[in-house]
C-alpha positions as CSV (number, residue, x, y, z in Angstrom):
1,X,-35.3,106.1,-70.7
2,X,-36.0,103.7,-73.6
3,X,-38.4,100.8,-73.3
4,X,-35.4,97.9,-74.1
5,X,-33.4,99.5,-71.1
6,X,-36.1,99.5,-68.7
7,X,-37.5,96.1,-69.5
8,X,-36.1,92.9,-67.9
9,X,-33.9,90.8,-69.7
10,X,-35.3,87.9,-67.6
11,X,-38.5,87.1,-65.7
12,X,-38.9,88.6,-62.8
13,X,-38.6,85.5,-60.4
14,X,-38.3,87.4,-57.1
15,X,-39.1,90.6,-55.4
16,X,-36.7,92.2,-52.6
17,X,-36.9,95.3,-50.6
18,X,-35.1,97.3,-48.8
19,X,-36.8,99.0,-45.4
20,X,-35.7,102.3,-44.5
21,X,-37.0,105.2,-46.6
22,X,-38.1,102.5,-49.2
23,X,-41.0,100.3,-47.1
24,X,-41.4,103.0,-43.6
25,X,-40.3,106.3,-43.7
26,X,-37.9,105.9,-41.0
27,X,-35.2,108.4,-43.1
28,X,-37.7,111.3,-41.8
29,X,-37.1,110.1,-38.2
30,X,-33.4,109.4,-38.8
31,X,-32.7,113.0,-40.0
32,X,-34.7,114.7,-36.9
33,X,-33.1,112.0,-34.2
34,X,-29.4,112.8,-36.5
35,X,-30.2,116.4,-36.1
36,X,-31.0,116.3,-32.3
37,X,-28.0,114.4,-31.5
38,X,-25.2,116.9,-33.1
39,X,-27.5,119.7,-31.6
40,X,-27.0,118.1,-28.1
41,X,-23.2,118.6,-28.9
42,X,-23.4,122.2,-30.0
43,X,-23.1,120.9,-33.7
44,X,-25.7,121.4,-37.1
45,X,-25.0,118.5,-39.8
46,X,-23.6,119.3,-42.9
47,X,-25.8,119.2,-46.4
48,X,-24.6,116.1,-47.2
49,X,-23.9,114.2,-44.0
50,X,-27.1,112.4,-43.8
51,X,-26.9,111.7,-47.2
52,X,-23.1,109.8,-47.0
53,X,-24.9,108.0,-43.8
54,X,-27.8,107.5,-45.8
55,X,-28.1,103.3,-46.8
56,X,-24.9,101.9,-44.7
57,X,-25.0,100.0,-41.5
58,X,-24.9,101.6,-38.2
59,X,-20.8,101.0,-37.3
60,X,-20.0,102.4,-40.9
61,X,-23.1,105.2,-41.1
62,X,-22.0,106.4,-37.4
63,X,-18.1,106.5,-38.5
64,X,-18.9,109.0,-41.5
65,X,-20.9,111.0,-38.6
66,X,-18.1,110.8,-35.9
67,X,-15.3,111.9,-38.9
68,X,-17.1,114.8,-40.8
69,X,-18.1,116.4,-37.3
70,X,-15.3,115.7,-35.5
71,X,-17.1,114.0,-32.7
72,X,-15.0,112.3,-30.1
73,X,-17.4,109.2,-28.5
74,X,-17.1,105.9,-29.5
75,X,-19.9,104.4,-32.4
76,X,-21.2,102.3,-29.1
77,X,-21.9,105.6,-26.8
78,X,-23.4,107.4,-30.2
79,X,-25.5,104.8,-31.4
80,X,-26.8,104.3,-27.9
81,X,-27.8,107.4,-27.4
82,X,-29.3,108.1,-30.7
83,X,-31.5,104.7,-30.9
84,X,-33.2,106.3,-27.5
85,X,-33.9,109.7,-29.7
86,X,-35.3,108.0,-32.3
87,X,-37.2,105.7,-30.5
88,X,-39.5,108.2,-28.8
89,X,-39.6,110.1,-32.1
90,X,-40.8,106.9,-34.4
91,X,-43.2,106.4,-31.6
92,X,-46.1,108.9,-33.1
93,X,-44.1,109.3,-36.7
94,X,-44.0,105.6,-38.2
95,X,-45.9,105.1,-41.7
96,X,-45.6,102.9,-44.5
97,X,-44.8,104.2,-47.8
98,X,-47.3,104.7,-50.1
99,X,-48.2,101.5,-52.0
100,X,-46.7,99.1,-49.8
101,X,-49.5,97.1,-49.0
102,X,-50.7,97.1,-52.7
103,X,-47.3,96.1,-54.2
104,X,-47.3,93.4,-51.7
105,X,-50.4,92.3,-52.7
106,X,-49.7,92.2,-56.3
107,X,-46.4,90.2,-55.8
108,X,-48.4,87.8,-53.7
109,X,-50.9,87.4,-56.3
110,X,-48.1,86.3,-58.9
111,X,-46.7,83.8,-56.4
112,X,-43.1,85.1,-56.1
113,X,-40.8,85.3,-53.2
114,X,-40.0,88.2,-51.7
115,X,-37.4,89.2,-48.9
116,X,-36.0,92.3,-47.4
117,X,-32.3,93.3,-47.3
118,X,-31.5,95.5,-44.7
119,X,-28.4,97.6,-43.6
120,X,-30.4,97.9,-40.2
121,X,-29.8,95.9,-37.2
122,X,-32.5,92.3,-37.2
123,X,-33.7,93.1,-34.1
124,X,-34.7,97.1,-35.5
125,X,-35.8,95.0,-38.5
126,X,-38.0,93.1,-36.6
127,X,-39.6,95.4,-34.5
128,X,-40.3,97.6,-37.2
129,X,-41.8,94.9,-39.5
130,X,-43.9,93.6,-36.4
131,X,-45.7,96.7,-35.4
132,X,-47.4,95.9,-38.4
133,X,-47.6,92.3,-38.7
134,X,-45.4,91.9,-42.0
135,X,-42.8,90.0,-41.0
136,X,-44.1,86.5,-41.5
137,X,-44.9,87.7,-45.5
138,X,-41.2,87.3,-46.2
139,X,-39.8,84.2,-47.5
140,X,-36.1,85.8,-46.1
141,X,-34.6,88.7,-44.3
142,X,-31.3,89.9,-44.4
143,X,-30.0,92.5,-41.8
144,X,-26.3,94.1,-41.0
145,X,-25.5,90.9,-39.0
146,X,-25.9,88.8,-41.9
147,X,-23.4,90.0,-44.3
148,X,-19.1,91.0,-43.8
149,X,-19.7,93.8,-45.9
150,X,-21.9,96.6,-46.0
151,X,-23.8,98.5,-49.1
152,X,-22.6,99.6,-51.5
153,X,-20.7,96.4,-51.6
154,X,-22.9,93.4,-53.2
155,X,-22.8,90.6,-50.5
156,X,-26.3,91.1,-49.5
157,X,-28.0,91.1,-52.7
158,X,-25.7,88.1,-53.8
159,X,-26.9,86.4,-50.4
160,X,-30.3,87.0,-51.1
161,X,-30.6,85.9,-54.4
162,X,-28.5,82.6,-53.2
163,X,-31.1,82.0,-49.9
164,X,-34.4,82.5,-52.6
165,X,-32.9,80.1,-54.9
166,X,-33.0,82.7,-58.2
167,X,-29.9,84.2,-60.4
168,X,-29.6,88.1,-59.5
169,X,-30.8,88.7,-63.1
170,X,-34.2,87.7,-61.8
171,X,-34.1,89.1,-58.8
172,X,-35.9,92.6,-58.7
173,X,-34.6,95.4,-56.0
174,X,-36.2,97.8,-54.8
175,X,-34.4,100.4,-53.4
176,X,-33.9,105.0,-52.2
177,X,-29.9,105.4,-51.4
178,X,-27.5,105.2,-53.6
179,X,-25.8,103.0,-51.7
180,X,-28.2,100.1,-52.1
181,X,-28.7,101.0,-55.8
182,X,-24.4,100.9,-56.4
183,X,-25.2,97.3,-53.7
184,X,-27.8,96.1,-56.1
185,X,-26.4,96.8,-59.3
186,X,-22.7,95.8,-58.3
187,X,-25.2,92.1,-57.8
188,X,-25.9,92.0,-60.8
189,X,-29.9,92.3,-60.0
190,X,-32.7,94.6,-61.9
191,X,-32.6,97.5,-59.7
192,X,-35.4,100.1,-59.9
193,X,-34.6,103.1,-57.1
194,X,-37.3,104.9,-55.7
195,X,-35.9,108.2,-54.3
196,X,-37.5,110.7,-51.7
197,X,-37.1,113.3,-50.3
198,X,-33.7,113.1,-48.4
199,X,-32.3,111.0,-50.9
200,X,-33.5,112.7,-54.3
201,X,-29.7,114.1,-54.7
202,X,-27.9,111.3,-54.6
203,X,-26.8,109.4,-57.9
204,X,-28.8,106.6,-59.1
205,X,-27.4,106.8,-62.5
206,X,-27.2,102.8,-62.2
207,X,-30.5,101.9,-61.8
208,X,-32.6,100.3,-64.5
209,X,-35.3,102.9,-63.8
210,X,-36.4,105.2,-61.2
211,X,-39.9,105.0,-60.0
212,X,-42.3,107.6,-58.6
213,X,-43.8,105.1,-55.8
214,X,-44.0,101.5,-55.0
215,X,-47.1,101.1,-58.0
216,X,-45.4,103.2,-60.0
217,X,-46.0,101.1,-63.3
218,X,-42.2,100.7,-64.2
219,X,-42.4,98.2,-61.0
220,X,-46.2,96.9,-61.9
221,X,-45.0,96.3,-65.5
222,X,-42.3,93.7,-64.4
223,X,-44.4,91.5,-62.2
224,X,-47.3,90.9,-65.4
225,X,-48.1,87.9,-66.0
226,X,-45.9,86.7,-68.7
227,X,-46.9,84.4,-72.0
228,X,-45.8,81.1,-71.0
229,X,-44.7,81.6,-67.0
């Protein structure tokens, strides 16, 4: 990937993040609490189920689940169900990606804002951000509840961008699905995807640049201190 499509075509004047699979590695915990659910219901998931569900919020992530398996409760009765799997499972599982704290750090350091946009429910949001006491490091959060449309569609990166205060152009995004790539992109906002494991086959052909981790120094190399900022 060349150096002048990489590089940002304006200062980076904010930082946001998404939080499943990109801060926590909750997608590990949503593929075993997914998988336990369909096998409760004499069902395996398909390859590339998780993956469709993988960046939405819940009512349009559990309607792709109830239509390719053919499941006949309600996206209430599933997602009931499935947030007391997960629950005990995230209970001896949850971690935060490697370089999180050190990324925060560095944005810190330069003074920017920074927020998390979230397809997740606020009140997951919070209580994942509060077991470990990062919630009041974000200038703004935006969950599911906040928006009319979910990724890939641009609202929440648009609404972000508006609550900082900052053009999308210098808003940096973070991101692993291809949803939220296609959400951040669609925004018009510099987009560098992270992928992992469960979401290493999905198409970020969109993104600015893919990274390896949260220092990976395509992300370290925007946030420099630039001549004359």
């Amino acid at each position: 990937m060349s150096q002048e499509l990489i590089a940002a075509s304006h200062a980076i004047k904010a930082v946001v993040f998404d939080l499943d699979g990109l801060m926590f590695n909750t997608e590990s915990v949503f593929t075993l609490a997914g998988t336990e659910l369909l096998r409760r219901r004499g069902k395996t998931p398909t390859p590339d189920l998780f993956h469709r569900m993988m960046g939405r919020r819940p009512v349009e992530g559990f309607q792709i689940l109830i239509n390719v398996m053919e499941l006949s409760e309600t996206f209430e009765e599933l997602a009931r169900e499935s947030e007391e799997i997960f629950t005990v499972m995230l209970a001896d599982r949850l971690a935060p990606m490697p370089g999180l704290y050190e990324l925060l750090e560095v944005i810190e350091q330069r003074g920017l804002p920074k927020g998390v946009a979230t397809s997740s429910p606020r009140r997951y949001m919070q209580s994942i951000l509060g077991r470990f006491d990062l919630l009041p490091r974000f200038d703004i959060t935006l969950t599911a509840e906040d928006v009319s449309k979910g990724k890939p569609d641009p609202e929440i990166y648009l609404t972000a961008a508006a609550r900082i205060g900052v053009r999308p152009q210098e808003m940096l995004v973070l991101e692993d699905s291809e949803a939220g790539t296609r959400a951040a992109h669609a925004a018009g906002a510099h987009i560098i995807s992270i992928p992992h494991e469960f979401s290493a086959a999905q198409d970020f052909s969109v993104a600015r640049a893919i990274a390896r981790s949260l220092t990976d120094p395509v992300i370290l190399g925007l946030l420099e201190e630039r001549p004359g900022t």
